[in-house]
C-alpha positions as CSV (number, residue, x, y, z in Angstrom):
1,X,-42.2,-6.3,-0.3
2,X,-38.8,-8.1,0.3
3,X,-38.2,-6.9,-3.4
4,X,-38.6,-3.1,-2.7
5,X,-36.4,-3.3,0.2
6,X,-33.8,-4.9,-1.2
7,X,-34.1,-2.1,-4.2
8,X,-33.5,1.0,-1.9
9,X,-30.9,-0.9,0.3
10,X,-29.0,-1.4,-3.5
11,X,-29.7,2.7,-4.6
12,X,-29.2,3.6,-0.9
13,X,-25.2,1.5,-1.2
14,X,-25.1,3.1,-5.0
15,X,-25.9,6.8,-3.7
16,X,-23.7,6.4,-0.8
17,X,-21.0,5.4,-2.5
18,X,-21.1,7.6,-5.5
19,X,-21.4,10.9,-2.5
20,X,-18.4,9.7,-0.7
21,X,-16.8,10.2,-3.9
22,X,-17.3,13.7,-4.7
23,X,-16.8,14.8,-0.9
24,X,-13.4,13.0,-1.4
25,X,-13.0,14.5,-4.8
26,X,-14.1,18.2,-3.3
27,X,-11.3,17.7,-0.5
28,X,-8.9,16.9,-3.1
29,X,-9.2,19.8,-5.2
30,X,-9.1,22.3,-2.1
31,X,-5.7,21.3,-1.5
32,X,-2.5,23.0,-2.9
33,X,-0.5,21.0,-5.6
34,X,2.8,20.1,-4.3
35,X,5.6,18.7,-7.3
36,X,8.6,17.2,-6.1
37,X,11.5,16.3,-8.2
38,X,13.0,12.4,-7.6
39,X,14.5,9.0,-9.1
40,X,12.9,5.4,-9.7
41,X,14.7,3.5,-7.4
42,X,12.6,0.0,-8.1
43,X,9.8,-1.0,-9.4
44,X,7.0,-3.9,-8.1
45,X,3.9,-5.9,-9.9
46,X,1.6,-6.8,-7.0
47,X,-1.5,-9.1,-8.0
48,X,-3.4,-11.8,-6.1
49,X,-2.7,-15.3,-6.7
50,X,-5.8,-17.1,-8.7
51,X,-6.6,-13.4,-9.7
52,X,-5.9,-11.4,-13.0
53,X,-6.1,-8.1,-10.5
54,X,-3.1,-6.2,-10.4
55,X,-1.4,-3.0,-8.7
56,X,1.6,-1.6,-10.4
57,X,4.3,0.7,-8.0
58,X,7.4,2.3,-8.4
59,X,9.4,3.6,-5.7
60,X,10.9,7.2,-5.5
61,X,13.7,9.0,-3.8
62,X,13.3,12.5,-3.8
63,X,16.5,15.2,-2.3
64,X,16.2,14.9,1.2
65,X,16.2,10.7,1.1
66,X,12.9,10.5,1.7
67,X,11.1,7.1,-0.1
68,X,7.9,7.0,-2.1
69,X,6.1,4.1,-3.1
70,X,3.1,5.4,-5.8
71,X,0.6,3.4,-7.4
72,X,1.0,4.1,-11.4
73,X,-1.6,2.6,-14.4
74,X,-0.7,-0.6,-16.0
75,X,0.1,1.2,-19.1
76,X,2.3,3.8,-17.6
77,X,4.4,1.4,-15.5
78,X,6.6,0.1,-18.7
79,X,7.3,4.1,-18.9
80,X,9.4,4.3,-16.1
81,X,12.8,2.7,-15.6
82,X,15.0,2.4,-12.5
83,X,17.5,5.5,-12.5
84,X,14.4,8.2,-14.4
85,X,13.8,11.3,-13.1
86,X,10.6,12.4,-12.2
87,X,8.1,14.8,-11.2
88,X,5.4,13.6,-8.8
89,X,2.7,15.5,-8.4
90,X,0.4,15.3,-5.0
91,X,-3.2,16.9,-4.4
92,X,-5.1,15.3,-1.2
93,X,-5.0,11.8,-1.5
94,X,-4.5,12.1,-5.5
95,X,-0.9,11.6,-7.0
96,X,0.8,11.5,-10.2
97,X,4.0,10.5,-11.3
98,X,5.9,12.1,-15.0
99,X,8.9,11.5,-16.5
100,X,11.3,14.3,-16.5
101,X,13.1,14.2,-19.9
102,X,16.7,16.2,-19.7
């Protein structure tokens, strides 16, 4: 008995988890792109001590002075230096960074 309801209370956290995800997913797609031209002002590692997770960030200043700080992949982090242009790219809560070669 304890066994089954443990099982559904596991697929009933899986299921719930995995539909939050496409209604966040759906939301994001309904919204327009907006790309904004800026410049790598600094870069950060963040990670927990004792822990191998980490969160890589860079830091944007776009026309206006406004300040960014996006969440990049490890392995685009080493990409971007302080002083590159780039193009972010925001949709909902999703964002995406390029490097704007000239």
């Amino acid at each position: 008995m304890v066994f089954w309801i443990l099982s559904a209370l596991v697929v009933g956290l899986i299921l719930s988890v995995v539909i939050g995800a496409d209604i966040t997913a759906r939301k994001n797609r309904k919204q327009p792109k907006i790309e904004r031209i800026g410049e790598v002002v600094d870069k950060r590692v963040n990670w927990t001590e004792g822990s191998s997770s980490k969160t890589f960030y860079i830091t944007c200043e776009f026309e206006n002075n406004e300040r960014k700080e996006i969440i990049v992949r490890d392995d685009k982090y080493g990409l971007f230096v302080v002083g590159d242009k780039i193009k972010v790219t925001s949709q909902g809560t999703w964002e995406w960074v390029e490097r704007v070669v000239t």
